[in-house]
C-alpha positions as CSV (number, residue, x, y, z in Angstrom):
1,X,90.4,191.4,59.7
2,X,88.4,192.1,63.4
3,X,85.0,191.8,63.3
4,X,84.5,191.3,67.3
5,X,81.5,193.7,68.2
6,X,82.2,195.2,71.7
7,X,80.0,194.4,74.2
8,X,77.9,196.9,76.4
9,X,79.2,196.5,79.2
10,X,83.0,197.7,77.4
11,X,81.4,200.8,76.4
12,X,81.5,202.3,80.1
13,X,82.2,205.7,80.3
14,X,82.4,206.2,76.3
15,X,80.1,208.7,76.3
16,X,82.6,211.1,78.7
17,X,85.3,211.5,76.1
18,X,85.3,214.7,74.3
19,X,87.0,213.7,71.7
20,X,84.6,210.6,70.6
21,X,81.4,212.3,70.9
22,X,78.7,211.5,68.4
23,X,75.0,211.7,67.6
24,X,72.6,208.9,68.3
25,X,71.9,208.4,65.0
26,X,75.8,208.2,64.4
27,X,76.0,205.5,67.1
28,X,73.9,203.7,65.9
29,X,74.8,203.9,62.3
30,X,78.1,202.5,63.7
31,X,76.8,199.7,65.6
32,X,74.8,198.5,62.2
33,X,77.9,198.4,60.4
34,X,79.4,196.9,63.3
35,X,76.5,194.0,63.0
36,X,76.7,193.4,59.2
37,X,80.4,193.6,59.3
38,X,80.5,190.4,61.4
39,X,77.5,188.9,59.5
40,X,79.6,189.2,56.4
41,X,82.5,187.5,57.9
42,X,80.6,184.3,59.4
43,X,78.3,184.2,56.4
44,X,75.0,184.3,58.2
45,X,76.3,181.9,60.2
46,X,74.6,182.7,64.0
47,X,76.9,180.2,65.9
48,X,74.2,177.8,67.3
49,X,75.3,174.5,66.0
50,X,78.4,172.7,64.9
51,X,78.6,173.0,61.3
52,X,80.4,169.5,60.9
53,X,77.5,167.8,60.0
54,X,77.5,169.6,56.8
55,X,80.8,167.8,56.0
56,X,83.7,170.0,53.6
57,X,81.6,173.2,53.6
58,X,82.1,175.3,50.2
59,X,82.8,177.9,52.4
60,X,82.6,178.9,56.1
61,X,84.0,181.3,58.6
62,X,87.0,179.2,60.6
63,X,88.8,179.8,63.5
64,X,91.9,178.7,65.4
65,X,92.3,178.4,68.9
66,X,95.9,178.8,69.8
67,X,95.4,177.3,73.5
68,X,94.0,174.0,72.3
69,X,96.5,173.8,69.3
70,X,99.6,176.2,69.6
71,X,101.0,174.1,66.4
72,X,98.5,175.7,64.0
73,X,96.9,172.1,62.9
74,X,93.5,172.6,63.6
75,X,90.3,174.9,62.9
76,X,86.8,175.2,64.3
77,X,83.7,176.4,63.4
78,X,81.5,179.5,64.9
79,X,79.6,177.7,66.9
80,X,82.6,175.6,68.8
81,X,84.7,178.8,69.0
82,X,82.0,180.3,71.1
83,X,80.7,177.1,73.0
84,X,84.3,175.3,73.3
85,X,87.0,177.4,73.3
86,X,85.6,180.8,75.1
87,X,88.3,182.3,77.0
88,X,91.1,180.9,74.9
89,X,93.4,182.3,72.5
90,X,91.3,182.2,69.2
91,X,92.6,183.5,65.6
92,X,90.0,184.8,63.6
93,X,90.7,183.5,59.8
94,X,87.9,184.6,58.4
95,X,86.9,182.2,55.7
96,X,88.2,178.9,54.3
97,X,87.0,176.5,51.4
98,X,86.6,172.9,51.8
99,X,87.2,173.0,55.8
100,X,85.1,170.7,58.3
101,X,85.2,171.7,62.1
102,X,88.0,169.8,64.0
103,X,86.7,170.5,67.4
104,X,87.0,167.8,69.6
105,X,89.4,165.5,67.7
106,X,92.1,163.8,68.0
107,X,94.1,166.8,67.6
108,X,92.7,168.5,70.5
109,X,93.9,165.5,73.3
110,X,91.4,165.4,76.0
111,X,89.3,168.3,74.9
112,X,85.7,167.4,73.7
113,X,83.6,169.4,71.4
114,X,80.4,170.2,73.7
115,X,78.2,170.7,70.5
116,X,78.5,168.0,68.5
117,X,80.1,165.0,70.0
118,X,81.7,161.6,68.0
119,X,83.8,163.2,65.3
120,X,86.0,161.7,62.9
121,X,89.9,161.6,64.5
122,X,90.9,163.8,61.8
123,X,89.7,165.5,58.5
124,X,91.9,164.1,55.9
125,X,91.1,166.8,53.1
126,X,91.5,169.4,55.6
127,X,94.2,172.3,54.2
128,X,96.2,174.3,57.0
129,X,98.7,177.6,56.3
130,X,100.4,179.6,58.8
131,X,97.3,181.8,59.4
132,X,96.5,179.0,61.8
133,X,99.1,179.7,64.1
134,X,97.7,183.6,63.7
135,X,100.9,184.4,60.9
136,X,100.0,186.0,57.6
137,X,102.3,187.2,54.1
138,X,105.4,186.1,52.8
139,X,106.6,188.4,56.4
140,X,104.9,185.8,58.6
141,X,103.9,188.4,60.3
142,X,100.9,188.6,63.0
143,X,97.9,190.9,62.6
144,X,97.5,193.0,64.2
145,X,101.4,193.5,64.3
146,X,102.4,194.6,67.5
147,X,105.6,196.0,66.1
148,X,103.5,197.7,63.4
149,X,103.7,201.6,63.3
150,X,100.4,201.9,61.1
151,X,98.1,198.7,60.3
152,X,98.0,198.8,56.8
153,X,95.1,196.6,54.8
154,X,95.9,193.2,54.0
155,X,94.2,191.3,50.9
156,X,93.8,187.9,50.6
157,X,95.0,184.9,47.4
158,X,91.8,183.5,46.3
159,X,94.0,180.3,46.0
160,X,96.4,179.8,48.6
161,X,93.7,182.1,50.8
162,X,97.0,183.4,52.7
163,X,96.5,187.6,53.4
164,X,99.3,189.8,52.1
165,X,100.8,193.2,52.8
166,X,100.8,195.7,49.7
167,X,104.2,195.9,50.1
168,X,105.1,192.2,49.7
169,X,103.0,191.4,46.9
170,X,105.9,191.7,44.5
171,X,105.1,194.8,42.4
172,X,107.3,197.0,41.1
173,X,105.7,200.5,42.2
174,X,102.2,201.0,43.9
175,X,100.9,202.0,40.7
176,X,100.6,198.8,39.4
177,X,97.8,198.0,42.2
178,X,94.5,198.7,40.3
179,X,92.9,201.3,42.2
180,X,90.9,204.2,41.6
181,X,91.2,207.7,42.1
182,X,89.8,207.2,45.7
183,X,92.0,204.7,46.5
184,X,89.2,201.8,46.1
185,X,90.1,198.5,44.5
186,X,89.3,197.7,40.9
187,X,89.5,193.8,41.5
188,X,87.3,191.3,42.4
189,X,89.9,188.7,43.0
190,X,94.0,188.3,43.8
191,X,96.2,186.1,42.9
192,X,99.5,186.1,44.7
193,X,102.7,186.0,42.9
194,X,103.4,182.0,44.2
195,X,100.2,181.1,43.0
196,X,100.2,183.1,39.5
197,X,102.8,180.0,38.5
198,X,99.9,177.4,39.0
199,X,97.6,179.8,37.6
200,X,100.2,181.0,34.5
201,X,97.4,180.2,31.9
202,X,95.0,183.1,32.7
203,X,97.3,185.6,31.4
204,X,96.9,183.7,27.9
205,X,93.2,184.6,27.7
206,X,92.4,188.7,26.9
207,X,93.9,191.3,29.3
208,X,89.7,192.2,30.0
209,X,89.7,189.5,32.4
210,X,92.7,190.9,34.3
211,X,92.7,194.2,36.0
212,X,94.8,196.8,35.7
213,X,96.5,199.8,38.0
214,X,95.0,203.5,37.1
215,X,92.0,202.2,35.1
216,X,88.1,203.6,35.3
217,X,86.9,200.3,35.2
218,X,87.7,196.8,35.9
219,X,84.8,194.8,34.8
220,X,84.1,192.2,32.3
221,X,81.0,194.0,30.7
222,X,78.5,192.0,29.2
223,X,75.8,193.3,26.8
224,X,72.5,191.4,27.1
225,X,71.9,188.3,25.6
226,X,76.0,187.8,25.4
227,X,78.3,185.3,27.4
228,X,81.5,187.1,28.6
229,X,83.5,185.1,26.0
230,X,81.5,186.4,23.3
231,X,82.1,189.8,24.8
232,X,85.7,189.6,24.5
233,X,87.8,191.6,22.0
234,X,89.4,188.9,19.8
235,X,93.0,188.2,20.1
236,X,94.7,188.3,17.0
237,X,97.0,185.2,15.2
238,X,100.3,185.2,17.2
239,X,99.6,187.4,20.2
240,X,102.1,185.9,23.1
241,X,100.6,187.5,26.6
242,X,103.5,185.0,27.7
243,X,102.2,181.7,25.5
244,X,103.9,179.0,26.3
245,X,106.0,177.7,23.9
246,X,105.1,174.3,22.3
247,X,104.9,172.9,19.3
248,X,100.5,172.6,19.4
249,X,100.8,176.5,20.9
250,X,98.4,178.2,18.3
251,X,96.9,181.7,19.2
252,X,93.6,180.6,18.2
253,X,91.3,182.7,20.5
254,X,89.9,185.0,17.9
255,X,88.6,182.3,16.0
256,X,87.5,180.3,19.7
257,X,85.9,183.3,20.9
258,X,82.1,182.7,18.5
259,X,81.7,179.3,20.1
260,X,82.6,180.1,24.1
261,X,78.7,180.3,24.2
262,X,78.5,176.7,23.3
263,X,81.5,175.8,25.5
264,X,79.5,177.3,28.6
265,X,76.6,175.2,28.0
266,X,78.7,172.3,28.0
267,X,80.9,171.8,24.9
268,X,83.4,169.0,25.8
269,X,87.2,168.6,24.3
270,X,88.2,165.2,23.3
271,X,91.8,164.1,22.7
272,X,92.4,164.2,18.8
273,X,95.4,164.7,17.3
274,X,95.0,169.2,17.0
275,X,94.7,169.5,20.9
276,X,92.6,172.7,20.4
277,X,90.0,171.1,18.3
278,X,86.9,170.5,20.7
279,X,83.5,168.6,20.0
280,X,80.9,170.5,21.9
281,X,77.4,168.4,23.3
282,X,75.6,170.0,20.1
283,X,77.9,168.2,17.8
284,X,79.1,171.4,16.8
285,X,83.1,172.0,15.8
286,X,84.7,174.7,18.5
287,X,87.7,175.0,19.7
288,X,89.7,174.7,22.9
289,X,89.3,178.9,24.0
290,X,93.4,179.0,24.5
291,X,94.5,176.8,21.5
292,X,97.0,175.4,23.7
293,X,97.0,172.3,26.1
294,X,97.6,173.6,29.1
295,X,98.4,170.2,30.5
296,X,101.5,169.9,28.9
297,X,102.7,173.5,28.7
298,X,106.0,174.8,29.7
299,X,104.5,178.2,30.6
300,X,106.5,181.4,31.0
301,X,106.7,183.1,34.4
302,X,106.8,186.7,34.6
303,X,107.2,186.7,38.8
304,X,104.3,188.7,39.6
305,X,100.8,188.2,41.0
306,X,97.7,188.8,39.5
307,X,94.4,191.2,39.5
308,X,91.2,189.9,37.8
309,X,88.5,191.6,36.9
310,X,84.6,190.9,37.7
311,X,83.2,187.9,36.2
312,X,86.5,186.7,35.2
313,X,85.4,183.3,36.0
314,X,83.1,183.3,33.2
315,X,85.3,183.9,31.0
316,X,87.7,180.4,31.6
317,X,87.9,177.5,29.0
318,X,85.7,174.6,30.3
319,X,87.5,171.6,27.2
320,X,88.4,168.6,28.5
321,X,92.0,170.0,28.5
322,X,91.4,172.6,30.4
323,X,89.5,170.5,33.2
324,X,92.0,168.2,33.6
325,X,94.9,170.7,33.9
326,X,92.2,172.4,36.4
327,X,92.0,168.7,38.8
328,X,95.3,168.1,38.4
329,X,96.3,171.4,40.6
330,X,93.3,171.1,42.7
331,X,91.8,174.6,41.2
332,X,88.7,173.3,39.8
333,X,87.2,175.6,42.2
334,X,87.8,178.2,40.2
335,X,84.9,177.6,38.1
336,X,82.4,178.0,40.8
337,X,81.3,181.3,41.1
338,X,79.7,180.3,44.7
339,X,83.5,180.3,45.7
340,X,84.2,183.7,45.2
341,X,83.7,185.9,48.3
342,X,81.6,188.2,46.1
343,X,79.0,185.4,46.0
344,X,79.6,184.3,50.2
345,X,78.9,188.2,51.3
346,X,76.0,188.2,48.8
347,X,75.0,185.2,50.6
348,X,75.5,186.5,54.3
349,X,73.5,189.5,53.4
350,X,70.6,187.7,52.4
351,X,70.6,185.8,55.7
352,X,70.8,188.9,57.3
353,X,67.5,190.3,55.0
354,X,65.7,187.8,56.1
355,X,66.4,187.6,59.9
356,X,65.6,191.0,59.7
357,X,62.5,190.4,58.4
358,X,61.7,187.1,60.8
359,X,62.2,189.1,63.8
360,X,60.2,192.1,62.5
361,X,57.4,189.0,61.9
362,X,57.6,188.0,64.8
363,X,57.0,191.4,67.1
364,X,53.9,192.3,64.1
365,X,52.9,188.8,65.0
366,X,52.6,189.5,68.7
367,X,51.5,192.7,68.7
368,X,48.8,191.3,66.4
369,X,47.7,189.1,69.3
370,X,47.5,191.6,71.7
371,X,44.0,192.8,73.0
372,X,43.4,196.7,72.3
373,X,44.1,197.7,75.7
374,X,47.8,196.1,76.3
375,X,48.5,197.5,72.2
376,X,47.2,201.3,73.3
377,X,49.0,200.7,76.5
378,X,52.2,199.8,74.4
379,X,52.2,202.8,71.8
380,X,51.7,205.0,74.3
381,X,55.0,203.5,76.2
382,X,56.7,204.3,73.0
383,X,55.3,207.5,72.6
384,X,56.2,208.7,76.4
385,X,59.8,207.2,75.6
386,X,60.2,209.4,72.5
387,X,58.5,212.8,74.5
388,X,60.8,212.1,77.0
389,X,64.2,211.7,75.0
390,X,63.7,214.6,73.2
391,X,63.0,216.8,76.0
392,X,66.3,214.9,77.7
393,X,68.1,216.3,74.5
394,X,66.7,219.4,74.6
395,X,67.3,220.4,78.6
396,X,71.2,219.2,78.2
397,X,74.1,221.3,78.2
398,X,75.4,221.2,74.4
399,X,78.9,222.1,75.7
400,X,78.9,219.2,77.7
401,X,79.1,215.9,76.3
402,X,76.2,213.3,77.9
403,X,77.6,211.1,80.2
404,X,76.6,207.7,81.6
405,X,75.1,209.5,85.1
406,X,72.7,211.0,82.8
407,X,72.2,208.3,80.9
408,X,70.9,206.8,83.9
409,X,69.0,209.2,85.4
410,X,67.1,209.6,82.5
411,X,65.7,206.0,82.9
412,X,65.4,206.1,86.8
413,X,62.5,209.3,85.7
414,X,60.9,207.2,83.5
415,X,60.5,204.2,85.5
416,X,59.2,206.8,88.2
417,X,56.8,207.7,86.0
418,X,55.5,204.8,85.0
419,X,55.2,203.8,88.8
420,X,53.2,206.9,89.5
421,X,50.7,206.6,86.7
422,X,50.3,202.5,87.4
């Protein structure tokens, strides 16, 4: 959950421990990771202006500054965690849905926000947990924890967005965690076991949706040219998968599953007297996906969380029904698949892609302008730096690791030799 990259200057005298010596290439294949590591977590994000302007962001990187607001109450953006609060006690939360920047209000007393002046005195639809106050998992304990023999992974509800410990998730043994044989996760989202009672109805559709422990693969495969729903194995008349029990409660997902096509493209339920009857915008007779009205349900609570597989989302029920059970608990997120934080890293990466590519525009650009004598001058600078690295390499000691002396000697030569031949 640390994404801070270390500075230069705290890398003093890394280079004289024996036990942490790498290659170059290893270095720097370590500060890349380092890079897009971060980039992932602030979604592109490069911390140059307040993002409160954008109002109740989909989803951004948030942080909490424990100096300012010790009670938890309040989160800021990249930009004011960096311009505002540097120095102060800041919790990294990584991200958060539906969050505008509180910097500077009145939640902060005399503090201003230095970037973007004349807020609002408080963001109404703003949504705070104890990760604010830097606490995590039904434990409410800190991460790192201090007390903490090992740091284990924590994963995070895709609801609640609260982190949890393996341990505390609820299962009975760790083989009910769908993993591989490498230990890798075979999820693309977690529900925890509080939030699997809002979300009771997604163990009525198909167990593809939901993954599994010990099993190859966790994904909703499509073939081409199908909708997940029409991918679906049919469920047959009277399956439970923990139905509720209610009088309009029909297992009617086999015979729902032809027409999910139609439901995707905007089929719309309308309140007749069989619940799971649907009307969809082609005037064509589907049905509700789940047969059931969720809205009404008394649904039946096994006590444990839940693992879903990827593309679940296309696979949900989009009726009327459905959509009002879905605003009524606040989850109509759930059918976004920009939500998901498959769809945020996909997004941070991008940005990366093309800064990449902007700043390798830019130096083609100048280099471009450059008259032949200061380009020949250049590739030849390059070409003396290379020469004289390798021979560096070459004349060390390999039983010695490199240390920062060198490091600087090698530069003071270089610079010498640029003197003499200018």
């Amino acid at each position: 959950m640390n994404s801070e990259i270390p500075k230069a200057e705290e890398m003093d005298g890394s280079f004289e421990d024996d036990s942490a010596v790498v290659t170059i290439g290893e270095y720097l294949d370590e500060v890349e990771q380092r890079e897009l590591a971060a980039d992932l977590v602030l979604g592109g994000d490069d911390g140059n202006e307040c993002t409160y302007s954008k109002g109740y962001m989909k989803r951004q990187a948030i942080f909490s500054c424990l100096t300012c607001t010790p009670d938890g109450n309040a989160g800021v953006c990249t930009a004011c965690s960096l311009s505002c609060h540097d120095g102060h006690q800041i919790v990294e939360l990584w991200t958060k849905r539906n969050f505008r920047c509180d910097c500077g209000n009145s939640k902060f007393g005399e503090l201003y926000c230095k970037v973007f002046a004349g807020k609002d005195a408080e963001n109404v639809e703003n949504s705070y947990n104890h990760n604010f106050k830097g606490l995590y998992c039904t434990c409410g304990r800190p991460y790192p924890d201090p007390d903490a023999v090992e740091q284990g992974e924590m994963i995070q509800c895709c609801l609640c967005e609260d982190w949890f410990h393996e341990e505390h998730l609820g299962l009975e043994s760790s083989d009910e965690f769908p993993r591989d044989d490498e230990g890798e996760p075979l999820y693309e989202d977690f529900i925890c076991k509080a939030c699997s009672e809002v979300c009771f109805f997604l163990k009525l559709y198909p167990e593809v949706i939901r993954a599994s422990g010990k099993q190859p693969d966790a994904t909703v495969e499509v073939s081409k040219g199908k909708s997940v729903l029409e991918a679906m194995p049919p469920m047959s008349e009277g399956s439970s998968h923990n139905s509720p029990k209610t009088d309009d409660a029909k297992a009617t997902i086999s015979e729902s599953i032809s027409g999910g096509k139609d439901l995707l493209q905007g089929g719309n339920c309308h309140n007749s007297k069989e619940l799971s009857q649907c009307t969809s915008s082609t005037n064509m007779l589907v049905r509700c996906l789940l047969g059931v009205n969720i809205v009404s349900a008394s649904p039946v609570l096994d006590g444990k969380p839940i693992f879903l597989s990827k593309n679940w989302r296309d696979a949900l029920c989009k009726c009327n029904n459905c959509l009002e059970f879905y605003n009524q608990k606040r989850i109509a997120f759930l059918l976004d698949k920009e939500d998901s934080i498959v769809e945020y890293e996909k997004m941070a990466k991008q940005k990366r892609e093309e800064k990449l590519q902007e700043a390798e525009g830019t130096e083609v650009n100048f280099f471009n302008k450059l008259g032949h004598v200061e380009k020949v001058e250049i590739l030849n600078g390059i070409e003396e730096m290379k020469d004289g690295l390798r021979t560096f390499l070459e004349s060390a000691d390999s039983s010695k690791p490199i240390t920062e002396a060198d490091v600087h000697q090698f530069f003071e030569e270089i610079k010498k030799k640029r003197r003499r031949l200018q």
